[in-house]
One Martini backbone bead per residue (centre of mass of N, CA, C, O) as a GRO file, in nm:
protein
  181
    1UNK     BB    1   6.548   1.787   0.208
    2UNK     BB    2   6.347   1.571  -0.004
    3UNK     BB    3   5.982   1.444   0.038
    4UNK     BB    4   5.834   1.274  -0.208
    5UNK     BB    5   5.476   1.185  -0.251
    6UNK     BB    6   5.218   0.976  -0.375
    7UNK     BB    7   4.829   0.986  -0.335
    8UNK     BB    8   4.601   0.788  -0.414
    9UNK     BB    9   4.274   0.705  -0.469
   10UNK     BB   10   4.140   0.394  -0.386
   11UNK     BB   11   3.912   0.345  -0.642
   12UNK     BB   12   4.194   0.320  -0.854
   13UNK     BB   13   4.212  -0.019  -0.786
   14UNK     BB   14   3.973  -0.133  -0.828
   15UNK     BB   15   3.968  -0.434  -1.091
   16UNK     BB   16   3.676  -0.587  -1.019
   17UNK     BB   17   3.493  -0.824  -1.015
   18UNK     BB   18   3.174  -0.975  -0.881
   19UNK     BB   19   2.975  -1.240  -0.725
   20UNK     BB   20   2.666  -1.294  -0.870
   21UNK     BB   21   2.363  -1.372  -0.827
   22UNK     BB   22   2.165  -1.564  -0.970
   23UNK     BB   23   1.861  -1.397  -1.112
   24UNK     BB   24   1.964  -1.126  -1.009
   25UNK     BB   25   2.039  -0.775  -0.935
   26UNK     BB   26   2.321  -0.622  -1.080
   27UNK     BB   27   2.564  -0.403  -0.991
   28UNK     BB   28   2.697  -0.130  -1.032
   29UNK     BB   29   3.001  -0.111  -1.265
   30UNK     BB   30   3.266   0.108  -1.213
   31UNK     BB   31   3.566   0.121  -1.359
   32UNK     BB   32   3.881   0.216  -1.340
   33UNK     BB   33   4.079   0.520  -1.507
   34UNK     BB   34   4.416   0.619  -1.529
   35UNK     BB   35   4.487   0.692  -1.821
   36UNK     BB   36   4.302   0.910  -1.871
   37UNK     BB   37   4.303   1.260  -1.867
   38UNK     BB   38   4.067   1.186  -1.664
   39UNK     BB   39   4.056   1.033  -1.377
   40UNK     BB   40   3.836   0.718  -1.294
   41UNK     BB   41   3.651   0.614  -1.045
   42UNK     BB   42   3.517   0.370  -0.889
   43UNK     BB   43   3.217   0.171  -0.852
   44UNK     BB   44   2.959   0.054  -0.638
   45UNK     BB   45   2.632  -0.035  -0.664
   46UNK     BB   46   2.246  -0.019  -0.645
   47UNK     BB   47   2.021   0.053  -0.822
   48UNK     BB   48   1.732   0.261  -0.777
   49UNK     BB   49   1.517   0.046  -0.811
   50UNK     BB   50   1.736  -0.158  -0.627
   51UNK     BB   51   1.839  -0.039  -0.295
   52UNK     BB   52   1.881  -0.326  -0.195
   53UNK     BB   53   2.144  -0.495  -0.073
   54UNK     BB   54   2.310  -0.849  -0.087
   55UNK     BB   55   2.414  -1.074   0.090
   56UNK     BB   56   2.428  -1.386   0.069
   57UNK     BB   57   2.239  -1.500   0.413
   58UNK     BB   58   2.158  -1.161   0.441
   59UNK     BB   59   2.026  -0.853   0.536
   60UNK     BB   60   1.959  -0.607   0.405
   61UNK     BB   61   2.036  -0.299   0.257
   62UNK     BB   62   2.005   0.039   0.231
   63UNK     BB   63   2.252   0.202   0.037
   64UNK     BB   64   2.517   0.100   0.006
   65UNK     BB   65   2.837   0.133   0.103
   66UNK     BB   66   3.120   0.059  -0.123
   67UNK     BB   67   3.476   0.013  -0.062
   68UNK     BB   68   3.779   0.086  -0.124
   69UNK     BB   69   4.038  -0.130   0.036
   70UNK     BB   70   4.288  -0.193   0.224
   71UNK     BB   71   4.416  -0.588   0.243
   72UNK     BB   72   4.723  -0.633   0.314
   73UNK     BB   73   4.810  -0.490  -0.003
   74UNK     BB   74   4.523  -0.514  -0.141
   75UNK     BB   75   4.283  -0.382  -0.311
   76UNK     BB   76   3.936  -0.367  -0.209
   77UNK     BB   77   3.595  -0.456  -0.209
   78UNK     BB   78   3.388  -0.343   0.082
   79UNK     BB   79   3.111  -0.433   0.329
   80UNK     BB   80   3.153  -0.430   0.632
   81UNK     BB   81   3.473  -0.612   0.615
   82UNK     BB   82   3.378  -0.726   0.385
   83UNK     BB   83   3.484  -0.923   0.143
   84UNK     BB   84   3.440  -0.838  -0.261
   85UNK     BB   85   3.436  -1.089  -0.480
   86UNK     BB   86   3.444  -1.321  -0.775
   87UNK     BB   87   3.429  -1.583  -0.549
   88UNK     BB   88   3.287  -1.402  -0.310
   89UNK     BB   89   3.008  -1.305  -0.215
   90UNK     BB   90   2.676  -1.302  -0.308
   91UNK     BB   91   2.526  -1.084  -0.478
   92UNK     BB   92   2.270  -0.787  -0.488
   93UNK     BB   93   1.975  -0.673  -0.580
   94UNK     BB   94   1.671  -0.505  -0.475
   95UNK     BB   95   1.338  -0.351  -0.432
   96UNK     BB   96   1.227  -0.571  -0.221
   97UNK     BB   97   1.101  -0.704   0.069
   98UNK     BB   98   1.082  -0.933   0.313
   99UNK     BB   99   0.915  -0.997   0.611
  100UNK     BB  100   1.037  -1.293   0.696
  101UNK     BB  101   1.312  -1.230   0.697
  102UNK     BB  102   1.320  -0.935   0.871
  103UNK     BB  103   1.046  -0.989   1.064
  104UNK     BB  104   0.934  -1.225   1.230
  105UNK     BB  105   0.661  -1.380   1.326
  106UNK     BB  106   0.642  -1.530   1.630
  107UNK     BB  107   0.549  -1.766   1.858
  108UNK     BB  108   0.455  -1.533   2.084
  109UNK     BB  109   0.225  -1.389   1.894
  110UNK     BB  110   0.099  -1.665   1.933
  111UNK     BB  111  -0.258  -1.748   2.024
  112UNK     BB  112  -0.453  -1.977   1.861
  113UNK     BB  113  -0.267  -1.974   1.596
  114UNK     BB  114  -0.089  -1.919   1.250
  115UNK     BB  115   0.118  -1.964   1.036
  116UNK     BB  116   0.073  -1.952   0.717
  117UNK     BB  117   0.226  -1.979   0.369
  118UNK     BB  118   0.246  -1.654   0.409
  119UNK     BB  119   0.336  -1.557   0.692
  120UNK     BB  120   0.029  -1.566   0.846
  121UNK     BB  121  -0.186  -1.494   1.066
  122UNK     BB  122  -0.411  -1.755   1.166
  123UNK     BB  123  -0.744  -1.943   1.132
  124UNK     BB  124  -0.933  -2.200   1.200
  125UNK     BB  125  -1.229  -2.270   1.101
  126UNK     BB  126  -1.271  -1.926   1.044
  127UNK     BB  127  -1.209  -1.779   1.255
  128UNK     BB  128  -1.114  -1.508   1.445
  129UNK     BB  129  -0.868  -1.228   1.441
  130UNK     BB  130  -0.707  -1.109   1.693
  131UNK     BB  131  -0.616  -0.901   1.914
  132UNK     BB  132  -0.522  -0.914   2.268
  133UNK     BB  133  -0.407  -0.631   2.358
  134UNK     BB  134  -0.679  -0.520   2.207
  135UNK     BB  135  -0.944  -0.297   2.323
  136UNK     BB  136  -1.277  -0.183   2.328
  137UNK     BB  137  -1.405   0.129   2.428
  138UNK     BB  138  -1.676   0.143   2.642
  139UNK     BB  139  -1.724   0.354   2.931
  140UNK     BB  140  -1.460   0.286   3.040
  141UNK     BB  141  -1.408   0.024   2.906
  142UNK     BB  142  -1.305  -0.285   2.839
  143UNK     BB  143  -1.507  -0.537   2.595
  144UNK     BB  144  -1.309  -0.638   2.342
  145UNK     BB  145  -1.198  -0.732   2.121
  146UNK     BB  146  -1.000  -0.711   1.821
  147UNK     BB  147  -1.039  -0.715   1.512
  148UNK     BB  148  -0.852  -0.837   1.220
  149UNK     BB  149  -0.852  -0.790   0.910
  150UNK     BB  150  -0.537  -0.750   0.837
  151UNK     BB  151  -0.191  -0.857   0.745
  152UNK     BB  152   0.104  -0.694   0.593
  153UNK     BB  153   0.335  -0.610   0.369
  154UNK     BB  154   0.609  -0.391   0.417
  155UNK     BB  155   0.847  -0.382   0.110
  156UNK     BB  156   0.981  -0.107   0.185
  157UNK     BB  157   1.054  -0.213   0.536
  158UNK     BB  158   0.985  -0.501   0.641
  159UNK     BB  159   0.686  -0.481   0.803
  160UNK     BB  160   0.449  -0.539   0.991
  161UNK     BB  161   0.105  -0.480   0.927
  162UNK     BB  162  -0.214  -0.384   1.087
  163UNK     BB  163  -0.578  -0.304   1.084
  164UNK     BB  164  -0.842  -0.318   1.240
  165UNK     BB  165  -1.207  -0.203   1.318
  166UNK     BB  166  -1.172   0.073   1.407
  167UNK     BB  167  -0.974   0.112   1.106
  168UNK     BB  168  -0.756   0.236   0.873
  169UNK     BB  169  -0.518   0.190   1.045
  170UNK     BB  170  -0.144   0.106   1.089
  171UNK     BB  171  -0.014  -0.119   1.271
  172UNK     BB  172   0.276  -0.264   1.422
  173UNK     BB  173   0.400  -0.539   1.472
  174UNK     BB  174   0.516  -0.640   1.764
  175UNK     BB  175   0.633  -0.797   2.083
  176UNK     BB  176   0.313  -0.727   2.190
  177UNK     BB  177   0.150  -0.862   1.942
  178UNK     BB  178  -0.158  -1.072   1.974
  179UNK     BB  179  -0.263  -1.356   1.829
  180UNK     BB  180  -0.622  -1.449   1.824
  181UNK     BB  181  -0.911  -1.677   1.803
   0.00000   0.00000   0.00000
């Protein structure tokens, strides 16, 4: 007795759309074709322009593997077990990150401080913003607290990052930096 079985990979199934956010840029979609001399697999990804991954209300991804995975036994295209429909939930490709999305400044971070309208830590009355944490070392002591020259977002990692006056050296944010007036 013989058993036969005919086994094809899971890419040949996914034969449909997603729902992608309005305004923004979409998923590159190659659908599958067995019908073709030499079969092609499907496949979704998000252009090389725009590497980051999103699905609305969640933090990007860089590079996301999308696959075709059987759910109850219909084929679906998945992203971390969620599924990828046309009905939803809505996606999108990204070119670079928003640092107050990916990494918010805390309330923790700000001491006589505050983030103004671009979520950066900012001082009343052209105040001078410090690192509290970090001190001029002159003669073995620490003398003066350091002055923050400028706070920006590195929109490539999604973390900001800090210059002070001691150097062109760019420091990041971490829950140890304390900005203050």
């Amino acid at each position: 007795e013989i058993d036969v079985r005919c086994v094809a990979d899971a890419e040949y199934f996914c034969d449909y759309d997603l729902k992608y956010t309005k305004n923004h840029t979409a998923l590159i979609m190659h659908k599958p074709d067995i019908k073709s001399n030499i079969p092609i697999k499907g496949s979704v990804k998000c252009p090389d322009s725009h590497p980051f991954f999103v699905i609305r209300g969640r933090l990007p991804v860089r590079n996301a593997e999308i696959k075709c995975e059987n759910h109850f036994g219909k084929m679906r295209w998945t992203f971390n077990e969620t599924i990828l429909s046309s009905t939803g939930p809505d996606v999108h490709c990204v070119d670079k990150l928003e640092c107050h999305v990916m990494n918010k400044i805390a309330k923790s971070n700000l001491k006589g401080s505050f983030l103004n309208e671009h979520f950066l830590p900012t001082c009343q009355d052209r105040g001078k913003l410090h690192n509290a944490r970090g001190y001029f070392r002159v003669k073995e002591k620490n003398t003066a607290k350091v002055d923050v020259v400028s706070v920006k977002c590195d929109r490539d990692t999604g973390l900001y990052n800090y210059v002070d006056v001691t150097g062109s050296h760019k420091h990041p944010v971490s829950a140890q930096t304390i900005f203050s007036c």
